[in-house]
C-alpha positions as CSV (number, residue, x, y, z in Angstrom):
1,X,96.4,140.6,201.6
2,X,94.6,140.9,204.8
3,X,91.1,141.9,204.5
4,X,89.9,145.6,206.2
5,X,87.9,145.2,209.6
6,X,84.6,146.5,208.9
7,X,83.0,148.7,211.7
8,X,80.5,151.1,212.4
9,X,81.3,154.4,213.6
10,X,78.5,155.0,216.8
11,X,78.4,158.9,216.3
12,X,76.3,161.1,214.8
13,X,78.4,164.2,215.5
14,X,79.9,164.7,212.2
15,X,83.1,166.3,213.6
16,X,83.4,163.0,215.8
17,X,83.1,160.5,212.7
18,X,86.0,162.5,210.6
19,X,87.9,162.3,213.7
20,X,87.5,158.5,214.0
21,X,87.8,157.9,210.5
22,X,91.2,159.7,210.1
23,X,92.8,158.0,213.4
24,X,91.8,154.7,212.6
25,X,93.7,155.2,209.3
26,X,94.3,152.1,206.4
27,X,93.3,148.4,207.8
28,X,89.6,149.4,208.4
29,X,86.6,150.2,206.3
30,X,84.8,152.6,208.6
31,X,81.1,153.2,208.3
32,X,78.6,155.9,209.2
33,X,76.1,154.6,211.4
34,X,74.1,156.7,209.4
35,X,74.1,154.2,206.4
36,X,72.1,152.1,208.4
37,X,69.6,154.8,209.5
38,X,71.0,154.5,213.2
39,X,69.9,157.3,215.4
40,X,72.0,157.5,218.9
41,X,70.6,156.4,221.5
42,X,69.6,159.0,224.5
43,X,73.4,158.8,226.8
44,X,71.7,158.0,229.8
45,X,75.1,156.0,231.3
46,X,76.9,157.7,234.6
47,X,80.4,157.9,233.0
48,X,82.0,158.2,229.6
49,X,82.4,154.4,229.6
50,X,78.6,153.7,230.3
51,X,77.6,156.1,227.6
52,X,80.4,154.8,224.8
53,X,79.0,151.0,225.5
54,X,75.7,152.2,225.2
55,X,76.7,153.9,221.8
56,X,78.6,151.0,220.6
57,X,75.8,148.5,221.5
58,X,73.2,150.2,219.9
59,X,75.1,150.6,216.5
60,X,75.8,147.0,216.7
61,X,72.6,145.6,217.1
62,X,71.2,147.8,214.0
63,X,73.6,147.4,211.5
64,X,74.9,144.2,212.7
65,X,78.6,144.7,212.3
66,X,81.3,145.3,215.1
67,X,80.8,148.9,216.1
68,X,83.1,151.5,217.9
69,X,81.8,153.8,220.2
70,X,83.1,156.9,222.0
71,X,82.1,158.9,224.7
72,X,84.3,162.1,225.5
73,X,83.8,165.5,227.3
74,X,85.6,168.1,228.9
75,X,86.6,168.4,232.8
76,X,87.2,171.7,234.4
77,X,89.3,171.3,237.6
78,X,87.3,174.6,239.1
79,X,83.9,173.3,238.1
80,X,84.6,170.1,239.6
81,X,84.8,168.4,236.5
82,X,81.7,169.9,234.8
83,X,80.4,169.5,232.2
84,X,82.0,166.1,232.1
85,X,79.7,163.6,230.4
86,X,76.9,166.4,230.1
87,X,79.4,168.4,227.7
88,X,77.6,167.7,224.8
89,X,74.3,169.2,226.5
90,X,76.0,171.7,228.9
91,X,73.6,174.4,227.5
92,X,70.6,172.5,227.5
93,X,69.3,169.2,225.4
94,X,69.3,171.0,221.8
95,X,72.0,173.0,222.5
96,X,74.8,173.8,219.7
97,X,78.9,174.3,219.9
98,X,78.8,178.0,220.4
99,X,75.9,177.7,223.3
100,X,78.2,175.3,225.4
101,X,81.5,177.4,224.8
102,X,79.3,180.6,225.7
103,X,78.1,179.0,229.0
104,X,81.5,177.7,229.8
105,X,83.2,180.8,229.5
106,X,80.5,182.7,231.6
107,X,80.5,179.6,234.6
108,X,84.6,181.2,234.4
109,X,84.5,184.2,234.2
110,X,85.9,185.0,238.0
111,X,88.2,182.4,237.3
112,X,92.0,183.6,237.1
113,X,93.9,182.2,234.5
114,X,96.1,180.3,236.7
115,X,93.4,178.4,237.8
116,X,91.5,177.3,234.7
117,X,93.0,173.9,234.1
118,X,91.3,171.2,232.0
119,X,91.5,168.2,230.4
120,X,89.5,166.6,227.9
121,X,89.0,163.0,228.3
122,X,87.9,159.8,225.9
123,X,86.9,156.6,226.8
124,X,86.5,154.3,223.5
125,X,85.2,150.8,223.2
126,X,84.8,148.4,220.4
127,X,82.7,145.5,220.2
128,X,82.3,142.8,218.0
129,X,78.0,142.4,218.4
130,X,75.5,144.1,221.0
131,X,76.0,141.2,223.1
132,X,79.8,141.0,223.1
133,X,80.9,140.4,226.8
134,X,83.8,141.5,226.6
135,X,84.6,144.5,224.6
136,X,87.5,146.1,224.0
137,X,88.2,149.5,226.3
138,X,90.2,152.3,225.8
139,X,91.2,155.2,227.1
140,X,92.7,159.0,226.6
141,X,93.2,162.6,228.2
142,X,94.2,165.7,227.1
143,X,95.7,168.2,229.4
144,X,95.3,172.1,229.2
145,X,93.2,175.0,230.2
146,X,90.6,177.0,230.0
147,X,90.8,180.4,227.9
148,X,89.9,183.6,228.4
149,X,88.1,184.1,224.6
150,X,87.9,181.9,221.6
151,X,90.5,181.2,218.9
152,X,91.1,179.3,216.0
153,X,88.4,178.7,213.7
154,X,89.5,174.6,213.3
155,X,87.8,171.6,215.5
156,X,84.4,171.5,217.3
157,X,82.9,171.1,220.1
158,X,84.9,173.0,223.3
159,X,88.3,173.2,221.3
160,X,88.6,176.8,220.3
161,X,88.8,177.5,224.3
162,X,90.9,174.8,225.2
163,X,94.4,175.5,225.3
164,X,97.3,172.7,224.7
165,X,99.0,173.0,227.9
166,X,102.0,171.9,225.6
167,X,102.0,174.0,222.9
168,X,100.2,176.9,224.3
169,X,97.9,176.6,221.4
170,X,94.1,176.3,221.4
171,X,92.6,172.9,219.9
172,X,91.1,175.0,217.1
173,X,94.5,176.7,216.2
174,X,95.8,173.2,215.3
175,X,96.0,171.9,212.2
176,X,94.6,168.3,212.3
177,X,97.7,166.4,212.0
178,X,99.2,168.5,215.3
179,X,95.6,167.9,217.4
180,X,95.7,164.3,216.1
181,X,99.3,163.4,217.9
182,X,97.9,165.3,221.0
183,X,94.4,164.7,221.3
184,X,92.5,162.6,223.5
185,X,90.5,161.0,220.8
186,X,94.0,160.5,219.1
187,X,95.3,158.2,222.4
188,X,92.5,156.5,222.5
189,X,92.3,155.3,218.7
190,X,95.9,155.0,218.7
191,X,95.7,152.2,221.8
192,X,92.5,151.0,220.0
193,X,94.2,150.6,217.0
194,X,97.0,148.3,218.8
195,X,94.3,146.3,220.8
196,X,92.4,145.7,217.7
197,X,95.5,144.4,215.3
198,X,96.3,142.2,218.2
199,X,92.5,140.4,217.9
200,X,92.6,137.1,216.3
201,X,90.6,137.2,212.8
């Protein structure tokens, strides 16, 4: 029987690791990067993939094991793509779930609802040390828009305002097997998952 991958998860958003965990599925023993006292690193990269190497990197070096890191955000098409890679922060440094969704809905509010579309997008990497030169790279998007007020009381983050331009659904309103399939976080671990199977033992 082949043996499970070991790999730390690079998050430290709680959310994020039950995400990873889930969509990674049987073949890999996924661990925290908590259990080796690994704090994330400030995301001082210029894109999602800068900031998901940086992630991945770090977790490696500290725990020694092959890491997987992620680095996702949300892009409005009438904010230009804000907040982007700052959607984490939007509301400031030490800002929460509910401060970022309240900002985001205030930056829209002049917005008409035929112009709020979104898309939340993932870039994932895995590599096998800190130094691996070439790592594995992955990506995801999830198209939808903007609502008007929150619903749904599932997910994190931005997803009780985002709005599955498929199922007219917001992200929160999902159960997890339906955001799973649809998610941009799901893509991504579903091409990583394929990439990584393919990797010689």
């Amino acid at each position: 029987m082949r043996a499970l991958k070991q790999v730390v998860l690079a998050t430290g958003n709680p959310g994020k690791a039950r995400e990873m965990e889930s969509l990674l599925g049987d073949g890999f023993e996924t661990l925290p990067q908590a259990n080796f006292e690994v704090v994330s690193p400030a995301e001082t990269g210029a894109s999602f993939l800068e900031n998901a190497l940086l992630k991945a990197r770090h977790a490696a070096a500290l725990s020694g094991l092959p890491a997987i890191g992620d680095d996702s955000g949300l892009e409005v098409d009438a904010l230009d793509g804000a907040p982007g890679i700052f959607s984490a922060r939007y509301a400031g440094i030490d800002a929460n779930d509910e401060m970022n969704v309240a900002k985001l809905l205030t930056q829209l509010r002049e917005v008409p609802v035929g112009r709020r579309q979104a898309r939340f997008r993932c870039v994932a990497v895995y590599v096998r040390s800190a130094d691996d030169p070439s790592p594995v790279i992955v990506e995801g998007a999830w198209e939808g828009s903007i609502a008007l007020i929150a619903k749904g009381q599932g997910g994190f983050g931005y997803d009780p305002v985002f709005i599955d331009r498929d199922s007219g659904s917001t992200a929160a309103e999902l159960d997890a097997k339906a955001k799973n399939a649809r998610s941009h976080r799901g893509q991504a671990m579903q091409s990583l998952k394929l990439k990584l199977a393919a990797l010689p033992d």
